[in-house]
ZAKE-400502 format. One record per residue (C-alpha): residue in one letter; x negated, z, y. Coordinates in steps of 0.25 Angstrom, whole numbers. Layout:
<recs>
+---+-------+-------+-------+
| r |    px |    pz |    py |
+---+-------+-------+-------+
| A |     X |     Z |     Y |
...
+---+-------+-------+-------+
</recs>
This chain:
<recs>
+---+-------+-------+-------+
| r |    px |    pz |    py |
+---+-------+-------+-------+
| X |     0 |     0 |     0 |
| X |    -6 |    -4 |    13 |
| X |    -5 |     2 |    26 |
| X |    -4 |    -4 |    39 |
| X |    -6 |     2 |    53 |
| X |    -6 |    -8 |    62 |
| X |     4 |   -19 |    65 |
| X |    -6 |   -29 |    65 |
| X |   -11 |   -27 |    49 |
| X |     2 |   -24 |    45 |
| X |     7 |   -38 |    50 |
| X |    -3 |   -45 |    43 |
| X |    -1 |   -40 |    31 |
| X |    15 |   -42 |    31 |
| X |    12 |   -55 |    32 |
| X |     4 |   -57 |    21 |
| X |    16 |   -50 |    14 |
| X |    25 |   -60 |    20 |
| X |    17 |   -71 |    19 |
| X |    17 |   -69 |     4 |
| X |    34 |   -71 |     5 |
| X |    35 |   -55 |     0 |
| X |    47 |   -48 |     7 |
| X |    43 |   -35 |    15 |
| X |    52 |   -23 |    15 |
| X |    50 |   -13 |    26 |
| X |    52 |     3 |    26 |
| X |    50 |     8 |    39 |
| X |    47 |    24 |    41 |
| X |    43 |    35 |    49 |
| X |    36 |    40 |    36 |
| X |    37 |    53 |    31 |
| X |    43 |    46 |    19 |
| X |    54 |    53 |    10 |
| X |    62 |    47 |    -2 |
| X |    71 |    39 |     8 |
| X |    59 |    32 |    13 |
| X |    55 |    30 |     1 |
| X |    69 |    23 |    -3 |
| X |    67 |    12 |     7 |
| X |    52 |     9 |     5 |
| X |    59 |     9 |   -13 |
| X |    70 |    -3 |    -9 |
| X |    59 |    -9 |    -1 |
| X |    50 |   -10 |   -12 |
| X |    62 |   -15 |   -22 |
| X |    67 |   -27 |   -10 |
| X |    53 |   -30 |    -5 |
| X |    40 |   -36 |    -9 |
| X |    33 |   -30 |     1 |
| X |    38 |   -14 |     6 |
| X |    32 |   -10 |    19 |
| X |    34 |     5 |    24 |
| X |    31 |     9 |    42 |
| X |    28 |    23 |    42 |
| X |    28 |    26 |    58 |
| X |    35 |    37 |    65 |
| X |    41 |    30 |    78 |
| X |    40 |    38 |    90 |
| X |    50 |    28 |    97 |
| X |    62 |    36 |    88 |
| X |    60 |    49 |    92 |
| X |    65 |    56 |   103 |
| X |    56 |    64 |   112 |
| X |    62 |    78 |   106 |
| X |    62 |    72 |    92 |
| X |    51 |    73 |    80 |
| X |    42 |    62 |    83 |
| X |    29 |    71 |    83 |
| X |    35 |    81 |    70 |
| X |    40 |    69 |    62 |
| X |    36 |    71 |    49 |
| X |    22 |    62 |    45 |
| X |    18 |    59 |    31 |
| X |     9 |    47 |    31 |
| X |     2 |    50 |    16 |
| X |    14 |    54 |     9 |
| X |    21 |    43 |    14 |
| X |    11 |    32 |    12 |
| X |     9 |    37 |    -4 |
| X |    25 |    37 |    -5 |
| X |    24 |    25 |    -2 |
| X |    14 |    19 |   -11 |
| X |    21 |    26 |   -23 |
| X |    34 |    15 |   -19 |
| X |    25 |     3 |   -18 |
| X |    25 |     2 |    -3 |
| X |    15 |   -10 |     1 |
| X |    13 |    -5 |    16 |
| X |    15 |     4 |    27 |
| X |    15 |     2 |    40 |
| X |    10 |    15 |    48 |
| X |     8 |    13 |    61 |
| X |     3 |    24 |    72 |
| X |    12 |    23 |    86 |
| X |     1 |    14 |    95 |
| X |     2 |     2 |    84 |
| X |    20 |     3 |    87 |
| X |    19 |     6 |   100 |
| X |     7 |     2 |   108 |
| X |    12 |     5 |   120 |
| X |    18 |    20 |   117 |
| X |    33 |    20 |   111 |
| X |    37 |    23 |   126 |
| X |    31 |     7 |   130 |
| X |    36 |     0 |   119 |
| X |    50 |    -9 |   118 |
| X |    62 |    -1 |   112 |
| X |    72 |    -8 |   103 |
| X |    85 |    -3 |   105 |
| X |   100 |    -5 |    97 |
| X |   111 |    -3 |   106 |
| X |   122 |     4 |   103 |
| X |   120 |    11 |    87 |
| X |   107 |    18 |    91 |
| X |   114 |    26 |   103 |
| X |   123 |    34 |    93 |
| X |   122 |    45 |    82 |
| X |   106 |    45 |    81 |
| X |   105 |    36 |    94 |
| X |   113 |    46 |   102 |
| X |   106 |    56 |    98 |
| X |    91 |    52 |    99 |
| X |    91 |    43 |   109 |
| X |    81 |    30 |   109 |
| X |    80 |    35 |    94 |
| X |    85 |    22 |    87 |
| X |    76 |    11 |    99 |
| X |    65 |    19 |    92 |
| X |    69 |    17 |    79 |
| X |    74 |     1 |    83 |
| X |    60 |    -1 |    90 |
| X |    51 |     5 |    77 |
| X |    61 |    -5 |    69 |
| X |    57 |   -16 |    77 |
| X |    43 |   -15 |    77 |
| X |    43 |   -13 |    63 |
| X |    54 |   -26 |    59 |
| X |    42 |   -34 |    68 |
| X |    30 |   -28 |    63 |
| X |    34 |   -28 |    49 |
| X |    43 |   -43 |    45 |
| X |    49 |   -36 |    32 |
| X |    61 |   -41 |    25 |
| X |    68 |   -28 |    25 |
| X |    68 |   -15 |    30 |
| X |    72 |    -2 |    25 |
| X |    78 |     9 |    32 |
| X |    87 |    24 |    27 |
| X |   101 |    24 |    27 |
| X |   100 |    37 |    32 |
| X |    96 |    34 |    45 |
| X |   109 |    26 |    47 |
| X |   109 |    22 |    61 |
| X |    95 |    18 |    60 |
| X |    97 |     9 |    51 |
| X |   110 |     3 |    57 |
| X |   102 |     2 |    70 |
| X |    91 |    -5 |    63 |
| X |   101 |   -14 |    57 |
| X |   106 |   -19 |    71 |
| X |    93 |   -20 |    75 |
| X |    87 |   -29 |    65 |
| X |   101 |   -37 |    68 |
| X |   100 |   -39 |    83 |
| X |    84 |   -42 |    84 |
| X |    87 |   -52 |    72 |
| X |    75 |   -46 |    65 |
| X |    75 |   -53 |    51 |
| X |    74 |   -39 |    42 |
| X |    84 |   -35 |    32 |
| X |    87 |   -19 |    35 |
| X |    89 |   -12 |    21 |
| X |    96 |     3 |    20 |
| X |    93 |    12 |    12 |
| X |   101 |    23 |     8 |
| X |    98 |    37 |    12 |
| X |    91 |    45 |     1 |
| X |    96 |    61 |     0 |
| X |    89 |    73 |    -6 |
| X |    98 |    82 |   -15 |
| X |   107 |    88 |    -4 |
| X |   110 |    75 |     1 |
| X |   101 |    76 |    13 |
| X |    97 |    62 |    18 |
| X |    80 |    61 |    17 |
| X |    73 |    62 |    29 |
| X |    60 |    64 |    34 |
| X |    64 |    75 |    44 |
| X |    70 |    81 |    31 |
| X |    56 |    89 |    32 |
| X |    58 |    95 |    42 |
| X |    70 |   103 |    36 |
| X |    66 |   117 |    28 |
| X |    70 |   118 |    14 |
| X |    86 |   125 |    20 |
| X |    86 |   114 |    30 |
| X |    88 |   103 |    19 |
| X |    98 |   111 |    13 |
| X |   106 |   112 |    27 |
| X |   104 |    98 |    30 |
| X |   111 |    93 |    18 |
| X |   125 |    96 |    24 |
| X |   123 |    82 |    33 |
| X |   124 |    73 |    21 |
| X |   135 |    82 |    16 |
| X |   144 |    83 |    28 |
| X |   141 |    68 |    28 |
| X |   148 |    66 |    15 |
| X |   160 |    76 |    17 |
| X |   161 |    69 |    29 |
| X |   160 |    55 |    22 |
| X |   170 |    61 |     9 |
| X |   181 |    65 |    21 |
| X |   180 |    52 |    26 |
| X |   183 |    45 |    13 |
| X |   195 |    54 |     8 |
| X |   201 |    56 |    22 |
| X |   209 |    43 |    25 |
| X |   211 |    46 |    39 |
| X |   198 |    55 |    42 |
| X |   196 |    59 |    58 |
| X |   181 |    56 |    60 |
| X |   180 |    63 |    72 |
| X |   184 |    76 |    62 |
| X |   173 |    73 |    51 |
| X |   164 |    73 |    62 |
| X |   165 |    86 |    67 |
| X |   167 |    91 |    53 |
| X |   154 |    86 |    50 |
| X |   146 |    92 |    63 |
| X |   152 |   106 |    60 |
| X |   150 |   106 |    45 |
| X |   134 |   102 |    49 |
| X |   135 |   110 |    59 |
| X |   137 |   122 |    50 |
| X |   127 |   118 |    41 |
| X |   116 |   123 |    53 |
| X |   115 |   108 |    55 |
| X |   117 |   102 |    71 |
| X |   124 |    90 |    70 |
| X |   119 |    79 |    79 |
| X |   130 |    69 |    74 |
| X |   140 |    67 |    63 |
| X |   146 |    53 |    65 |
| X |   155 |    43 |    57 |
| X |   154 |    30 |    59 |
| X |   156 |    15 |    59 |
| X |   145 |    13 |    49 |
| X |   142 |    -2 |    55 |
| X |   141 |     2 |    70 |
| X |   139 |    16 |    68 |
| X |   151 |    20 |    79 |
| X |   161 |    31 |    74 |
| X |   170 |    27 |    64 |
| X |   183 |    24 |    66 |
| X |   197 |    24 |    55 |
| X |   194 |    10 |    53 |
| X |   179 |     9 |    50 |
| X |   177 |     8 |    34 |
| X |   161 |     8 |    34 |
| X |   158 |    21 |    40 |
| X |   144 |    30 |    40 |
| X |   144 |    46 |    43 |
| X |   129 |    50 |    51 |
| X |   124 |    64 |    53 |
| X |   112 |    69 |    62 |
| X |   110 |    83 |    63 |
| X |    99 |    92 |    66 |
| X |    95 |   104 |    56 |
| X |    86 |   112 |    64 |
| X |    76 |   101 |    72 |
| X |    78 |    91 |    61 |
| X |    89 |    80 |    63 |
| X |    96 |    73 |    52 |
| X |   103 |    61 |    51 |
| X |   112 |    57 |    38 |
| X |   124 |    47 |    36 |
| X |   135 |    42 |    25 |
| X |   141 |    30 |    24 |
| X |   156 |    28 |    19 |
| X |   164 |    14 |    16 |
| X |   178 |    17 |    17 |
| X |   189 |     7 |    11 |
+---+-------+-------+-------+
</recs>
């Protein structure tokens, strides 16, 4: 497995790759790989002849008071889980090769409407981060597909939206959100949580699917009710809600009686950590 640092080698080889006709999946990360991680660079390696991970903690996505600095780093680890899975390259660059004028110089890409709610609202010029890290690596990197979590919903609805408006000749794959025994989605800020805190913070995904089994067997259900059910039962499970939303699942607006293809998203903090969870439902 090679590693590149700089956007100039890693080119250069890539089009080797592509020059030899060998399709290139992409898996892009901030490292500090778990089993969820791991699932993506998997279905990469069983569509793609060529499985390319980024390991690069973008600055650009973090807002001043957030964890940019504290972010967990684990650069050996993830490099030999990565070779266990037959990765072929990682692209690990330091922030100066990204951004050669400081993140604060650079051009910011921006999806209108989606990446102003639920996460959007809440960390604000969170998702241009994430839309500009995206961009630079759909250019850097000519893969066939990339690969992104489900649990990061929104993200990946953005990025979808993205790749569509900037025609960008990628095919976005996702993967479904992997869950540790009490149904808490895997995370990387999962470390930051003690041994009791796990156990709390099972109750998103919980109320998530009360919230999703009410739904189902309530011909009539009052969104607006489930909601604030939700936020009281996380609530009193020493959790602080930031959202509790049912929505539209192809716009993300709240839901309405007549939407069919709906999705439930959380975000809540458990001490400083926040954590974000979804569940989708298809309704007859």
């Amino acid at each position: 497995m090679h590693i590149y640092q700089t956007i100039a080698d890693l080119r250069q080889a890539l089009q080797l790759v592509k020059d030899d006709g060998l399709s290139i999946g992409l898996v892009p990360t901030m490292g500090n790989l778990h089993k969820g991680h791991l699932s993506l660079a998997r279905l990469a390696r069983e569509q793609c002849d060529f499985v390319l991970a980024t390991i690069f903690v973008n600055p650009t996505q973090f807002g001043p008071n957030e964890d940019f600095q504290n972010y967990p780093r684990s650069f050996d680890d993830d490099i030999a889980a990565l070779k266990l899975i037959n990765c072929d390259a990682v692209f690990a660059p330091n922030i100066e090769e990204l951004y050669p004028q400081g993140p604060k110089l650079e051009t910011l890409v921006s999806v209108p409407n989606i990446s102003k709610l639920l996460c959007g609202a809440s960390r604000p010029g969170h998702f241009d981060g994430v839309c500009t890290i995206v961009t630079k690596l759909f250019n850097i990197c000519p893969a066939n597909k990339a690969y992104f979590g489900e649990k990061d919903y929104q993200q990946l609805a953005i990025i979808r939206k993205l790749v569509h408006d900037l025609n960008i000749p990628i095919e976005i794959i996702g993967v479904p959100t992997l869950r540790n025994t009490s149904g808490l989605a895997l995370s990387s800020r999962n470390n930051y949580l003690n041994a009791e805190q796990l156990k709390q913070a099972a109750v998103l995904y919980k109320t998530l699917q009360l919230t999703a089994d009410s739904i189902k067997l309530d011909k009539n259900p009052n969104y607006s009710e489930l909601e604030e059910a939700a936020l009281e039962n996380i609530s009193s499970a020493g959790l602080k809600p930031d959202y509790f939303s049912i929505c539209d699942a192809p716009s993300l607006f709240p839901a309405t009686v007549n939407d069919k293809d709906l999705v439930i998203l959380a975000a809540a903090y458990l001490g400083n950590t926040r954590l974000i969870d979804n569940i989708s439902i298809k309704l007859a």
